[in-house]
Backbone as a printed PyTorch tensor [residue, N CA C, xyz], in Angstrom:
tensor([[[  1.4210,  27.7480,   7.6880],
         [  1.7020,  26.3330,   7.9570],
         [  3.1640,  26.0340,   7.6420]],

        [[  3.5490,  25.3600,   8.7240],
         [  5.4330,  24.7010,   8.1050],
         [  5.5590,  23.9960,   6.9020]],

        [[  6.4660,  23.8670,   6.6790],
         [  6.5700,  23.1130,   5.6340],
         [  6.5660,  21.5320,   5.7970]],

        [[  7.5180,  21.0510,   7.0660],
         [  7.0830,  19.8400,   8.0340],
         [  5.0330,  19.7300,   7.7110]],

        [[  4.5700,  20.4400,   8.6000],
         [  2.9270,  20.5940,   8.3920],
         [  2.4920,  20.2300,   6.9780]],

        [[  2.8470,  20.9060,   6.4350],
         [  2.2310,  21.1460,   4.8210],
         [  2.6670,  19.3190,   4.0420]],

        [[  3.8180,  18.8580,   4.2800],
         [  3.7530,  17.4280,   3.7360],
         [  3.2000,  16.3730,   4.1910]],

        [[  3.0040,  16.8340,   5.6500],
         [  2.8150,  15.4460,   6.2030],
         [  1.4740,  15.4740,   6.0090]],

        [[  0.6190,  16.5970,   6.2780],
         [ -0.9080,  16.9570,   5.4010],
         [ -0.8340,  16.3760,   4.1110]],

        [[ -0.3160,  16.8570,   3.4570],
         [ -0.0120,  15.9410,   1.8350],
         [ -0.0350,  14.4110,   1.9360]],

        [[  1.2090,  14.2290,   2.7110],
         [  1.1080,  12.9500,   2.4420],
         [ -0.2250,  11.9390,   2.9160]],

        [[ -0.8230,  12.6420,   4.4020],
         [ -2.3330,  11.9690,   4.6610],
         [ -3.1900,  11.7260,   3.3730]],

        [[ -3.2770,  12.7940,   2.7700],
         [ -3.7620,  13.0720,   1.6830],
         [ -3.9770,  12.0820,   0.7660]],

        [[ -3.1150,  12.2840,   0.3920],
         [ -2.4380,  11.2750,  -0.9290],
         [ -2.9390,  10.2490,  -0.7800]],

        [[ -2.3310,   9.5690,   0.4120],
         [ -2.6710,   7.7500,   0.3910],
         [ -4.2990,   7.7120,   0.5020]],

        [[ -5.2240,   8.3570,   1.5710],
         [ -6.5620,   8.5470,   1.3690],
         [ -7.2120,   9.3980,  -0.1250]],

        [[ -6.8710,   9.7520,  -0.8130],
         [ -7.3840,   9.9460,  -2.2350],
         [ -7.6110,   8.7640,  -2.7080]],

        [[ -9.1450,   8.8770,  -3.0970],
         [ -9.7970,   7.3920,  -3.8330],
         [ -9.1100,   7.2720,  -4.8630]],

        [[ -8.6420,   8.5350,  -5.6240],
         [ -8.1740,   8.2240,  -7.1040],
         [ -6.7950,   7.5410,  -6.8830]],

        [[ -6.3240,   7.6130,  -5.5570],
         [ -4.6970,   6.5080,  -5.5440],
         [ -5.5280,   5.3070,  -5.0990]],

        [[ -6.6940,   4.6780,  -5.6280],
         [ -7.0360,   3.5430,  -4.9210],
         [ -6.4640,   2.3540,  -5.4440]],

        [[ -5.1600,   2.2120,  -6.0630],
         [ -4.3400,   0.9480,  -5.8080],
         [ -3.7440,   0.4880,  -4.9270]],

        [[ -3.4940,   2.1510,  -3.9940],
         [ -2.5200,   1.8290,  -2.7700],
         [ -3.6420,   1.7450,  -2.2490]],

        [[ -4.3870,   1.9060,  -1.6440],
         [ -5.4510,   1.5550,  -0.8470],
         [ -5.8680,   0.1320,  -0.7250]],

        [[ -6.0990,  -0.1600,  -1.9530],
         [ -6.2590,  -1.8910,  -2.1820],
         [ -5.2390,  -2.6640,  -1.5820]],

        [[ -4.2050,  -2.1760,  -2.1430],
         [ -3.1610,  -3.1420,  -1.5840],
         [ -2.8150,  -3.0720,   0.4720]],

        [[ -3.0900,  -2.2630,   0.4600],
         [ -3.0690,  -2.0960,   2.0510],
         [ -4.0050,  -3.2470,   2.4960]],

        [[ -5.5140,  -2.7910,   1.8240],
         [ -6.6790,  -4.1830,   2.6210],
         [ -6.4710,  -5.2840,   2.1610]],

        [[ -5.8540,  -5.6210,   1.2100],
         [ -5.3130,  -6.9170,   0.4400],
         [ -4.5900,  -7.5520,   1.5110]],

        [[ -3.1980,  -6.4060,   1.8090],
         [ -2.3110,  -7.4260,   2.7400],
         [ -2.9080,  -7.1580,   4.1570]],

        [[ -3.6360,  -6.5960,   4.3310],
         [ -4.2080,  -7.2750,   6.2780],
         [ -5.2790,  -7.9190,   5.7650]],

        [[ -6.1660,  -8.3060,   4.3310],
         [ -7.4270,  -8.9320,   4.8560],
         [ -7.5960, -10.3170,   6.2010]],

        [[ -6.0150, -10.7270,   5.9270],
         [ -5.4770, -12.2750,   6.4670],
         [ -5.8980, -12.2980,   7.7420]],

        [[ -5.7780, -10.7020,   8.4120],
         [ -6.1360, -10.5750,   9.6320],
         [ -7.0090,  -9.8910,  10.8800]],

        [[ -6.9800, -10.3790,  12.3910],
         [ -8.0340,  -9.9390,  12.6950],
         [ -7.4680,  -8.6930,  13.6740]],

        [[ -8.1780,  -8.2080,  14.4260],
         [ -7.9700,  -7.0550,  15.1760],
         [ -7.0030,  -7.4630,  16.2310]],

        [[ -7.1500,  -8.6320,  16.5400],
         [ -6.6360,  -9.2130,  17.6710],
         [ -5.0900,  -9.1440,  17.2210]],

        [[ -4.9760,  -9.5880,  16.0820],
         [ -2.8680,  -9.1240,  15.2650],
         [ -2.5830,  -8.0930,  15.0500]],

        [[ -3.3990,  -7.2300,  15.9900],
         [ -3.1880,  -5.5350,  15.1070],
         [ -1.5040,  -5.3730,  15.5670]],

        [[ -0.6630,  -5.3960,  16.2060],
         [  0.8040,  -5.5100,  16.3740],
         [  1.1340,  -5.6840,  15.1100]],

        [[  0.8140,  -7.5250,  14.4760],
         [  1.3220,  -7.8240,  13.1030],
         [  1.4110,  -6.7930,  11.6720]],

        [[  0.0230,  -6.3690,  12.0350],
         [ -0.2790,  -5.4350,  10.7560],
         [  0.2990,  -4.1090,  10.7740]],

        [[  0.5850,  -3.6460,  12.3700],
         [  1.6020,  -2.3520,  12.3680],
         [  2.5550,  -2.6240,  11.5170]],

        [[  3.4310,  -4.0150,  11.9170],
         [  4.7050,  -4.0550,  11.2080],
         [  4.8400,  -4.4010,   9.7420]],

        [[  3.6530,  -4.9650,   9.3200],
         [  3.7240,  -5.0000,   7.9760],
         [  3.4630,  -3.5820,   7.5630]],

        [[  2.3390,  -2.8450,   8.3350],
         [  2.7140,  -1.3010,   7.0090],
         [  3.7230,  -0.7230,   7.4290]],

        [[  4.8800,  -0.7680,   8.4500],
         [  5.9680,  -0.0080,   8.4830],
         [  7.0100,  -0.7560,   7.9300]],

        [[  6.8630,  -1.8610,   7.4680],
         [  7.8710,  -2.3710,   6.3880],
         [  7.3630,  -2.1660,   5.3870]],

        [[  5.9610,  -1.8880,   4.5740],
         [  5.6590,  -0.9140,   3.1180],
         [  6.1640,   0.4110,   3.1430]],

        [[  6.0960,   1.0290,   4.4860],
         [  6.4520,   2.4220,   4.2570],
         [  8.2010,   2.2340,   4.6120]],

        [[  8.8030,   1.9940,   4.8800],
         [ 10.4500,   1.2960,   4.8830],
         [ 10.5820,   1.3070,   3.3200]],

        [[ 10.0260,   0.6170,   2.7070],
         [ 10.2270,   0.3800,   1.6410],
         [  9.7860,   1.4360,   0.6460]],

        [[  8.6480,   1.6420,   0.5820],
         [  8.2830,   2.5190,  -0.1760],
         [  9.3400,   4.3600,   0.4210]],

        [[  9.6660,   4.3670,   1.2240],
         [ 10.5810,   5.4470,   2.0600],
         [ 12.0720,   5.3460,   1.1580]],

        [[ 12.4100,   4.1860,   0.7980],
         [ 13.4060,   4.2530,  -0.1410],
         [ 13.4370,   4.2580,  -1.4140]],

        [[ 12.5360,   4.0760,  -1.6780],
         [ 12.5960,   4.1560,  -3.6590],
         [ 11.9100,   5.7550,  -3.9630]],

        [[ 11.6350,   6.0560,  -2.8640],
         [ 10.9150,   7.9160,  -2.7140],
         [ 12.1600,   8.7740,  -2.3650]],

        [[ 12.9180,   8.5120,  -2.2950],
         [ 14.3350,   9.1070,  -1.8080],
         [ 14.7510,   9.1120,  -3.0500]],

        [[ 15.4310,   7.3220,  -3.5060],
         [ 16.1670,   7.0760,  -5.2270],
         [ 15.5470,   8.1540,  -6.6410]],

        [[ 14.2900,   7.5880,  -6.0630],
         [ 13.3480,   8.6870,  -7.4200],
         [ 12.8200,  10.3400,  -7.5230]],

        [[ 13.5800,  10.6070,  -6.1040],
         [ 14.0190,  12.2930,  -5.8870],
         [ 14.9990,  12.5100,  -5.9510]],

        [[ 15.6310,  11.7810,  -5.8340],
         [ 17.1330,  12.0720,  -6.4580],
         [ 17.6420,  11.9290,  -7.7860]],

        [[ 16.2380,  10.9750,  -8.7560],
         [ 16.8050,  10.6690,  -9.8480],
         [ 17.5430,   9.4900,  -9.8990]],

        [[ 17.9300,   8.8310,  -8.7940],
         [ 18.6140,   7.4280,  -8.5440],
         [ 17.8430,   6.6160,  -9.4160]],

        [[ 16.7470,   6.3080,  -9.4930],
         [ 15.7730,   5.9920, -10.1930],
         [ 14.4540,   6.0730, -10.6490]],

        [[ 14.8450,   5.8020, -12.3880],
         [ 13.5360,   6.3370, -12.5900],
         [ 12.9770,   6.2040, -13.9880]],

        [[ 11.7870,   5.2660, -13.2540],
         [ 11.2860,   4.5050, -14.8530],
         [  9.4430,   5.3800, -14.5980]],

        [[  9.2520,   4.6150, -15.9900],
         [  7.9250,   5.1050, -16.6680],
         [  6.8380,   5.2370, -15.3620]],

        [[  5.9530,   6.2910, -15.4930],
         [  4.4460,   6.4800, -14.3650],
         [  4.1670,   4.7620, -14.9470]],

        [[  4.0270,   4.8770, -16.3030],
         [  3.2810,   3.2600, -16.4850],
         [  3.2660,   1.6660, -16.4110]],

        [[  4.6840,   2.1450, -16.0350],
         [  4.8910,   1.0160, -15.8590],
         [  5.3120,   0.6370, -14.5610]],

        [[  5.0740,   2.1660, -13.6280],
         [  5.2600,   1.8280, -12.2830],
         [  4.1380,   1.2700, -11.8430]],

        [[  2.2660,   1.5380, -12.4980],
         [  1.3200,   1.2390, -12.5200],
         [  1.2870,   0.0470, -12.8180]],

        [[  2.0610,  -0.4770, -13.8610],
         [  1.4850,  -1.9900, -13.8560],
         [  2.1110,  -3.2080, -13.2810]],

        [[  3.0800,  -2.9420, -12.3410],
         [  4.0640,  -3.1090, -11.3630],
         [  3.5640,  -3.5920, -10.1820]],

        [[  2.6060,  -1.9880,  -9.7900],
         [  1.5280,  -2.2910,  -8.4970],
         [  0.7080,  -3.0090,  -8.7790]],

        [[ -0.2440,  -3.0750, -10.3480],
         [ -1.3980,  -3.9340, -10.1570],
         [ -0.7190,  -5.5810,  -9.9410]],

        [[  0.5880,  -5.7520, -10.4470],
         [  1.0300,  -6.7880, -10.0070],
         [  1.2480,  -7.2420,  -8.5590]],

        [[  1.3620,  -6.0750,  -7.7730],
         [  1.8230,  -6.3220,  -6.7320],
         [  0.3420,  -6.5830,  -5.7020]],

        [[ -0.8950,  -6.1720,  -6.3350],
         [ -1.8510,  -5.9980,  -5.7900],
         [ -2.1060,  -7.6380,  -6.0500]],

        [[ -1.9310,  -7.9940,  -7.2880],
         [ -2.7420,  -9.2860,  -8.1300],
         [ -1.9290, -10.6880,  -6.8540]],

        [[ -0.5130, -10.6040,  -6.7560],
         [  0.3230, -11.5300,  -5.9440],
         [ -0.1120, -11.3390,  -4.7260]],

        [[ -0.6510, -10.1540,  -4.4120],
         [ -0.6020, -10.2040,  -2.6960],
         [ -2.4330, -10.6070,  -2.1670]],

        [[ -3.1150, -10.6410,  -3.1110],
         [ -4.3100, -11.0780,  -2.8840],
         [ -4.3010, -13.1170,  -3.6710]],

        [[ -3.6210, -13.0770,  -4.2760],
         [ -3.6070, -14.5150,  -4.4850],
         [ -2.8870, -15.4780,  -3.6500]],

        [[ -1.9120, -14.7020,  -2.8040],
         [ -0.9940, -15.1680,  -1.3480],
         [ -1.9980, -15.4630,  -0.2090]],

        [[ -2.7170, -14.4900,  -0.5050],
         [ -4.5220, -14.5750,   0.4100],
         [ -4.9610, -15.8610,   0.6860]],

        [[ -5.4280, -16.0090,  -0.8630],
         [ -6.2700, -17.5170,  -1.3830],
         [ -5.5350, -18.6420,  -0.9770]],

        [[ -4.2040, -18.7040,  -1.4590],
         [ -3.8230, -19.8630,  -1.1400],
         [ -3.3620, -20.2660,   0.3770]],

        [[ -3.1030, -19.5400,   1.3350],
         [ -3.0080, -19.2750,   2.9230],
         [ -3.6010, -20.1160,   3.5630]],

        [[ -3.8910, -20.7430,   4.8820],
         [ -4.7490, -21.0040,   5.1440],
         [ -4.9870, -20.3700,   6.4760]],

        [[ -6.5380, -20.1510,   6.7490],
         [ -6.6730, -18.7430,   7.6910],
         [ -6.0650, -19.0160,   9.0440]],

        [[ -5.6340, -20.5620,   9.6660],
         [ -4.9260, -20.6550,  10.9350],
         [ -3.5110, -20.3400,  10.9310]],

        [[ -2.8250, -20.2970,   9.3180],
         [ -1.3400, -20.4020,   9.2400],
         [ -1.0220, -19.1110,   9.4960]],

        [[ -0.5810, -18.4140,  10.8440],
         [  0.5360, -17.6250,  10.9460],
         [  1.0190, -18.1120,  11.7270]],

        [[  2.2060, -18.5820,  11.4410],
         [  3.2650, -18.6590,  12.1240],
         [  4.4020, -17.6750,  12.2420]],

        [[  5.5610, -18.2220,  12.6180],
         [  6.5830, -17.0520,  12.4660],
         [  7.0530, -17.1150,  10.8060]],

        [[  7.1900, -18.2190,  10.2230],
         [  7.6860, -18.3110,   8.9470],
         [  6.8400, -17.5050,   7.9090]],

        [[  5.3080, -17.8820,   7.9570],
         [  4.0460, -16.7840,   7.3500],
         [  4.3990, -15.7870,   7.7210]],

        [[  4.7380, -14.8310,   8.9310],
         [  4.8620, -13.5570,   8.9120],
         [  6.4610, -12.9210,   8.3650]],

        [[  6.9890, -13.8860,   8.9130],
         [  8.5270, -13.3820,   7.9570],
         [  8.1610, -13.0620,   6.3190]],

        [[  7.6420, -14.0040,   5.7770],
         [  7.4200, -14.0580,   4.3350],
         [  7.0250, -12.8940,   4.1070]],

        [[  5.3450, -12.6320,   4.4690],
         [  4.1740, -11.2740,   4.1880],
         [  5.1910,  -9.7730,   4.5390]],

        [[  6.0520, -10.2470,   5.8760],
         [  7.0090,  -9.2360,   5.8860],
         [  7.9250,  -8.5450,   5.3400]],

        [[  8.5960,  -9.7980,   4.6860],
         [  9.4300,  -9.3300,   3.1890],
         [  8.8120,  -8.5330,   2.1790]],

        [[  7.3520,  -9.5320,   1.8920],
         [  6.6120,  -9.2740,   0.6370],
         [  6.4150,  -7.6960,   0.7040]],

        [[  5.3410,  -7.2360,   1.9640],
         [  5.1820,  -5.7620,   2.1940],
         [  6.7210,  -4.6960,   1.7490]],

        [[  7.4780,  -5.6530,   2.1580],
         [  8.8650,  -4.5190,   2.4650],
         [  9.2800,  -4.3080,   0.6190]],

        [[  8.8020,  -5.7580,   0.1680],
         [  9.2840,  -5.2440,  -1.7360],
         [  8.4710,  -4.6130,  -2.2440]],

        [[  7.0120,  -4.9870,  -1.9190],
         [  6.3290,  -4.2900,  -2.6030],
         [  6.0700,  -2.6860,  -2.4090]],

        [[  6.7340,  -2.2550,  -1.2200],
         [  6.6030,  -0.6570,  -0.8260],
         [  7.3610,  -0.0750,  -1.7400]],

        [[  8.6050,  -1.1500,  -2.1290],
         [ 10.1850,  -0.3560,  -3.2600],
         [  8.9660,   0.0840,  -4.5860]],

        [[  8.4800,  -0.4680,  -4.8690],
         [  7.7270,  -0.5460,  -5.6250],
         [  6.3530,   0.9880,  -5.9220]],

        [[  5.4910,   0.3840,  -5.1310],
         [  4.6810,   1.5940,  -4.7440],
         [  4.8610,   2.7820,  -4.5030]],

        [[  6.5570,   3.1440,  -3.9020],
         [  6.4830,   4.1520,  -3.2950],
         [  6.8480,   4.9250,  -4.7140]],

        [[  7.4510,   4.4110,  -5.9510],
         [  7.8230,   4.9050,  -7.2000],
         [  6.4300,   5.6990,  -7.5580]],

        [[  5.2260,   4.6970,  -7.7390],
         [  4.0210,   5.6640,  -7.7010],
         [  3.9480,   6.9530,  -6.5340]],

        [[  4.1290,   7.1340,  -6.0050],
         [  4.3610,   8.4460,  -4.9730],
         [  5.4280,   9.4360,  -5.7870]],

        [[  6.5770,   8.8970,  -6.4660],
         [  7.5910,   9.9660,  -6.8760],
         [  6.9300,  10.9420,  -7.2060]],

        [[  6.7640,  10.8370,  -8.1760],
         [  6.0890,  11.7270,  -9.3740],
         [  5.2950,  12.9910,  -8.7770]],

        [[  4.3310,  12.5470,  -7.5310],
         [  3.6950,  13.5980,  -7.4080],
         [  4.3710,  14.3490,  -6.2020]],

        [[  5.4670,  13.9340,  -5.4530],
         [  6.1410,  14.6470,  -4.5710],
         [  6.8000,  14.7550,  -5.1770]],

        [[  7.6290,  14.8100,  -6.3550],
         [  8.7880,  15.4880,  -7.3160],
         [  8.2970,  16.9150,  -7.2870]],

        [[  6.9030,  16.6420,  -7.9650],
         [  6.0420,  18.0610,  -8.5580],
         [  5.6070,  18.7740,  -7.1220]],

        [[  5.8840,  18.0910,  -6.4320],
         [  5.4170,  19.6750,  -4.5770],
         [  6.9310,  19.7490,  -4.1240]],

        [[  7.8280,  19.1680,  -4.4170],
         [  9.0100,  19.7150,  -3.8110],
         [  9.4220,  20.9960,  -4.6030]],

        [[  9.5660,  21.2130,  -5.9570],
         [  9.8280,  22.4400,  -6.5780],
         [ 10.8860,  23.0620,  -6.2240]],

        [[ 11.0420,  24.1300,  -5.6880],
         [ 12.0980,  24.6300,  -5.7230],
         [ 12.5080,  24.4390,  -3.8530]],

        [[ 11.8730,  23.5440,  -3.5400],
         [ 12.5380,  23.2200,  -1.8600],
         [ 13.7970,  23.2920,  -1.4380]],

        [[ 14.5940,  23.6690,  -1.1800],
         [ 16.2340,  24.0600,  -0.8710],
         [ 16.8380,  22.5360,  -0.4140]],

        [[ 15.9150,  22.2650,   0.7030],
         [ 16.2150,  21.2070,   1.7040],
         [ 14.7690,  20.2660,   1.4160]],

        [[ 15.4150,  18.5240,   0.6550],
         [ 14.2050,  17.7780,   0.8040],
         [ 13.9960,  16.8640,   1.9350]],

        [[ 14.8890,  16.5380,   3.1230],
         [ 14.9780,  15.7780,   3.8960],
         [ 13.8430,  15.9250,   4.6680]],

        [[ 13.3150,  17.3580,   5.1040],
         [ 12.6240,  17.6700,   6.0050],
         [ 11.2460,  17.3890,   5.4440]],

        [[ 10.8050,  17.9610,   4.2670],
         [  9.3310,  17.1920,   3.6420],
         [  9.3410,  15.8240,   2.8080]],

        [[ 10.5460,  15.1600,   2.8090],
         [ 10.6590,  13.5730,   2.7700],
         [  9.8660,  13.2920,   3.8410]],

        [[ 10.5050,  13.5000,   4.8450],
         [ 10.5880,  12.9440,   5.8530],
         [  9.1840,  12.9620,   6.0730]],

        [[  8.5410,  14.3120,   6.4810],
         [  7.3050,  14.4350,   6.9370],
         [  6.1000,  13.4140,   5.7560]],

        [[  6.1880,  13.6310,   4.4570],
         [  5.5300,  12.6550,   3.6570],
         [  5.3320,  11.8250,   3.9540]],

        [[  6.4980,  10.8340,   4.0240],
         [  6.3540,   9.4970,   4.7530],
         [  5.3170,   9.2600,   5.7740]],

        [[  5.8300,  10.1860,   7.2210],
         [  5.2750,   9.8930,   8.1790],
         [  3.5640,   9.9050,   7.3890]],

        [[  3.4380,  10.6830,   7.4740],
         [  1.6450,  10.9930,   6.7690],
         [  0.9050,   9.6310,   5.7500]],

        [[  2.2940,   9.6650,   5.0490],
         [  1.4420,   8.2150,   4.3030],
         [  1.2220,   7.0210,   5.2820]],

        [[  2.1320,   7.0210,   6.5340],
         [  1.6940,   5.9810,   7.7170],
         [  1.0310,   6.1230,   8.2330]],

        [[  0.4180,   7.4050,   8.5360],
         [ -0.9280,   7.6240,   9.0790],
         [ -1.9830,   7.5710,   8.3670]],

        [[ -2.0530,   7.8280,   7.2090],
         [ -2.9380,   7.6230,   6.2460],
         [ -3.2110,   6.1580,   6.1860]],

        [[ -1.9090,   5.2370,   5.8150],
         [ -2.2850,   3.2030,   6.0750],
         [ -3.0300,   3.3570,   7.3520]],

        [[ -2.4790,   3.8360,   8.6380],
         [ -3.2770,   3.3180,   9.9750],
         [ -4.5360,   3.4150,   9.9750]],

        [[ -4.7430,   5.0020,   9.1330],
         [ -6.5790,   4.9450,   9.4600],
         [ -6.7640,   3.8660,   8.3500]],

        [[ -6.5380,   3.5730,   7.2750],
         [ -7.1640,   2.8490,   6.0510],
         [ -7.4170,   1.3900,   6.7860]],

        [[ -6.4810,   0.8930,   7.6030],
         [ -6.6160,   0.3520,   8.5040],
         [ -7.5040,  -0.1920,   9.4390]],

        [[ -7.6980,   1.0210,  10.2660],
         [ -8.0850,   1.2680,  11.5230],
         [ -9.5310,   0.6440,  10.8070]],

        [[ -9.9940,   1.7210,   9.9530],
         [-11.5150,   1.8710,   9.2030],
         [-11.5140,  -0.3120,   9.1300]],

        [[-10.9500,  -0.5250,   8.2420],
         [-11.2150,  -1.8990,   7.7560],
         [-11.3240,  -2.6430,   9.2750]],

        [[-10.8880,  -2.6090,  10.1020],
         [-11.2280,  -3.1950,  11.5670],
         [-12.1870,  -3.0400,  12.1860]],

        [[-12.4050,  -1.5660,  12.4560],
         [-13.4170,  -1.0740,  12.5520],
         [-14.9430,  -1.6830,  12.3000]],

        [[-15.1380,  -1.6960,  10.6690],
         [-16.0730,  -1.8930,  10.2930],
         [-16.3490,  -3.8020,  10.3470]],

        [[-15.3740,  -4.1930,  10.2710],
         [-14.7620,  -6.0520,  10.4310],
         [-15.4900,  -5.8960,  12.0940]],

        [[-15.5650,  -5.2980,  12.5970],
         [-16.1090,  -5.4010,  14.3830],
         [-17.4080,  -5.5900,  14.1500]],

        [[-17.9660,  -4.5650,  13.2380],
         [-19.2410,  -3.6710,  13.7260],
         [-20.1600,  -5.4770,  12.6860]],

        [[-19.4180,  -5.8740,  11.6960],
         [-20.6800,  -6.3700,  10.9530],
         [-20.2330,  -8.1730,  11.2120]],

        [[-19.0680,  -7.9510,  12.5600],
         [-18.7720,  -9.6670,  13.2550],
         [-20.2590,  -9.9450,  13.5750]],

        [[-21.1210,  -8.8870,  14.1510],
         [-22.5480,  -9.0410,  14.9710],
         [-23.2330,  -9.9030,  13.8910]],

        [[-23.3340,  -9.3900,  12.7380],
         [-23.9730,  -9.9670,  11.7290],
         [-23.6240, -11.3800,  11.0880]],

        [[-22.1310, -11.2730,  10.4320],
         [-21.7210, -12.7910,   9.9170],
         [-20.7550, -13.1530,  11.3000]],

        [[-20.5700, -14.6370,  11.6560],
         [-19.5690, -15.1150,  12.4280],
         [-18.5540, -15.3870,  11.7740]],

        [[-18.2590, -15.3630,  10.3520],
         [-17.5080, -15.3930,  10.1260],
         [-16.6100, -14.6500,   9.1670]],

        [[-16.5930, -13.3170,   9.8290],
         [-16.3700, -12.3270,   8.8950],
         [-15.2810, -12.1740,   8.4550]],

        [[-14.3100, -12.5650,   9.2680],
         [-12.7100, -13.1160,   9.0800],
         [-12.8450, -13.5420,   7.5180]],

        [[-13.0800, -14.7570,   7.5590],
         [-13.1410, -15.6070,   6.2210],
         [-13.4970, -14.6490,   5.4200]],

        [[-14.8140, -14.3270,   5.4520],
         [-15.6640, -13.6510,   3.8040],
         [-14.5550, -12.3670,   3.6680]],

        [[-13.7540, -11.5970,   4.6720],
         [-13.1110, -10.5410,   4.6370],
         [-12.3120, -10.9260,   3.7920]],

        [[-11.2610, -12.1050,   3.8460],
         [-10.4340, -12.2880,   3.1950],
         [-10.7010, -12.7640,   1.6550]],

        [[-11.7530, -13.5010,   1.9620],
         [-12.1170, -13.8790,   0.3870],
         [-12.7930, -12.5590,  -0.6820]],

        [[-13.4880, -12.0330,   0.1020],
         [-14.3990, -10.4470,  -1.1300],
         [-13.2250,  -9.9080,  -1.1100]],

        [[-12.1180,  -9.0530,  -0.2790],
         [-11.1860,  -8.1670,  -0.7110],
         [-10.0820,  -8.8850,  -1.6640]],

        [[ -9.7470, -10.1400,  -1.3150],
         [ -8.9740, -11.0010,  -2.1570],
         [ -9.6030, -10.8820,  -3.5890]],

        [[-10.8390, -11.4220,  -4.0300],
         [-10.7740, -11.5520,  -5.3000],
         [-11.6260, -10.2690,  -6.1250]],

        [[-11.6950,  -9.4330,  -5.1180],
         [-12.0930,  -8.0920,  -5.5960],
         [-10.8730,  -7.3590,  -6.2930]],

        [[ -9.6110,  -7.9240,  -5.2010],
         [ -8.1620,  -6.8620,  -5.5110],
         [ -7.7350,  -7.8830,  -6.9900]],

        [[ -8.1390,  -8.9770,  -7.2010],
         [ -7.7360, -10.1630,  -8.1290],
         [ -8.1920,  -9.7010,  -9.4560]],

        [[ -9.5860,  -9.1760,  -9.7350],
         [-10.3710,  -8.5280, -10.7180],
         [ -9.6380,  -7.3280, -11.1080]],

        [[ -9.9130,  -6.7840,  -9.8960],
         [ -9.1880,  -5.3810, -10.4170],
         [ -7.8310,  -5.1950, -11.2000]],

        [[ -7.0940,  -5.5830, -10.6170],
         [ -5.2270,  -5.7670, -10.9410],
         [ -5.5250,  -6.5360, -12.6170]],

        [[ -6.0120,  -7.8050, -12.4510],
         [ -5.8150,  -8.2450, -13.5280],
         [ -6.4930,  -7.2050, -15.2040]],

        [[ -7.6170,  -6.3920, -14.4080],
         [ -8.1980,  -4.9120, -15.5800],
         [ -7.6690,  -4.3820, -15.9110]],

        [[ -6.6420,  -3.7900, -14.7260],
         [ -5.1720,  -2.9060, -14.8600],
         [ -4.0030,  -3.4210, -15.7140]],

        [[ -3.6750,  -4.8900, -15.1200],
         [ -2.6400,  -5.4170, -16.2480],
         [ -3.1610,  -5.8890, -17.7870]],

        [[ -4.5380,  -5.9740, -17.9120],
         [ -4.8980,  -6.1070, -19.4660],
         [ -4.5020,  -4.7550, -20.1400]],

        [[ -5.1780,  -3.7460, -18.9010],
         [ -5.4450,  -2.1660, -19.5970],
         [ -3.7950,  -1.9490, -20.3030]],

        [[ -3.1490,  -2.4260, -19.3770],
         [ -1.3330,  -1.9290, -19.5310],
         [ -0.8680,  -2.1230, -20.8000]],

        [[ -1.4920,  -3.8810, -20.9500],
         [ -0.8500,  -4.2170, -22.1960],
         [ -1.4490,  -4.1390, -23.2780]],

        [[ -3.2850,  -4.2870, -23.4470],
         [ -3.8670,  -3.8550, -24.9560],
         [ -3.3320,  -2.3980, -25.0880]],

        [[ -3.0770,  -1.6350, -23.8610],
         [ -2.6850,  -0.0460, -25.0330],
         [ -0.9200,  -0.0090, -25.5350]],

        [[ -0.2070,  -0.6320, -24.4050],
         [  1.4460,  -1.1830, -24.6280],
         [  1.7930,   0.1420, -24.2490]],

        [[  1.2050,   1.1320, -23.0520],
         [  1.6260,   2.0180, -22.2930],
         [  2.8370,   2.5150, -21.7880]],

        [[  3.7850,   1.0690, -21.7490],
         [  4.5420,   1.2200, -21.2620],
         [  6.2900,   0.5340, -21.6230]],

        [[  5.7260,   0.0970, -23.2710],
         [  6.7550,  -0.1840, -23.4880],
         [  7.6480,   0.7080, -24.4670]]])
C-alpha cells in the first residue's frame, strides 16, 4: 500500500472510531440544524472544519503549536457544548445568508481547534516519514470522507424514520442538541474535578 493509501485509510479511520466520538458529535451537532435538502450547506460547513482543522494539523507537526492532549479535550467539549446550544437558540426557519456566514465561521474555528486533537496521533504515524506533505495531505482528505459518511448516515437515517415522525427535523435537532449539551458539559466537569490540565 502507498503511503498516500495508508493515510488517507488512517485518516477514514480515525474520524469513524467511536472512541474519537467527540468529533463525531460535533459533526451531528453542527448539521442537526439541517435537512437533506441543504446538503450543499453542510458540504461547506465540513470543508471549512476540515480547512481549519487542516491548519492547526500542519502548526502541531511542525511544533508551531502545541499545548496539552487535555486541554485540547476540554476545548472540544467546549466546542461541542457552544455548537449544540447555537442549535437551541436558532430558530428552525432562520437560515439565511447571515446564519450561514456565522455557523461558517464557527465550523472554520472550531476545526483550529479539533484538528489539535488529531496531532498527537498523526505525530505518532508520521515517525520517521522523510516527506510529511504527502500523508498530511492524504489524512485530511480521509477525515473528509470520514465527516461525509458520518453525514451521509445521519441523513440517511433522518429519511428512513421522516415515515414515522413528521417532524423529524425538529426532534433531530433537539435529541442531538441536548444529548451533545450533557455530554460536553461531563467532559468539562471531568476536566476540571481532576485539574487535568492545568
Amino acid at each position: 500500500m502507498s503511503v498516500f493509501n495508508l493515510f488517507l485509510e488512517t485518516g477514514i479511520k480515525h474520524i469513524l472510531d467511536i472512541n474519537g466520538f467527540d468529533h463525531i458529535l460535533f459533526i451531528l451537532t453542527l448539521c442537526a440544524v439541517y435537512s437533506l435538502k441543504q446538503w450543499k450547506n453542510v458540504l461547506v460547513l465540513i470543508t471549512a472544519f476540515t480547512i481549519g482543522h487542516s491548519l492547526t494539523l500542519v502548526f502541531a507537526t511542525f511544533n508551531i503549536i502545541n499545548l496539552s492532549s487535555d486541554l485540547v479535550e476540554f476545548l472540544i467539549a467546549i466546542t461541542i457544548l457552544l455548537t449544540a446550544l447555537s442549535n437551541i437558540i436558532s430558530k428552525s426557519s432562520n437560515f439565511s445568508v447571515q446564519f450561514f456566514i456565522v455557523r461558517y465561521f464557527i465550523s472554520f474555528s472550531f476545526g483550529l481547534i479539533h484538528g489539535l486533537g488529531f496531532s498527537t496521533f498523526l505525530r505518532s504515524m508520521l515517525g520517521a516519514e522523510s516527506s510529511i506533505i504527502k500523508p498530511l495531505f492524504a489524512f485530511n482528505i480521509g477525515i473528509e470522507i470520514g465527516q461525509i459518511v458520518i453525514v451521509i448516515s445521519m441523513f440517511l437515517l433522518t429519511e428512513v424514520l421522516k415515515f414515522v415522525f413528521e417532524s423529524i427535523y425538529e426532534y433531530k435537532k433537539w435529541v442531538l442538541s441536548i444529548l451533545s449539551i450533557i455530554v460536553a458539559i461531563y467532559l468539562i466537569v471531568l476536566r476540571f474535578s481532576t485539574n487535568m490540565f492545568f
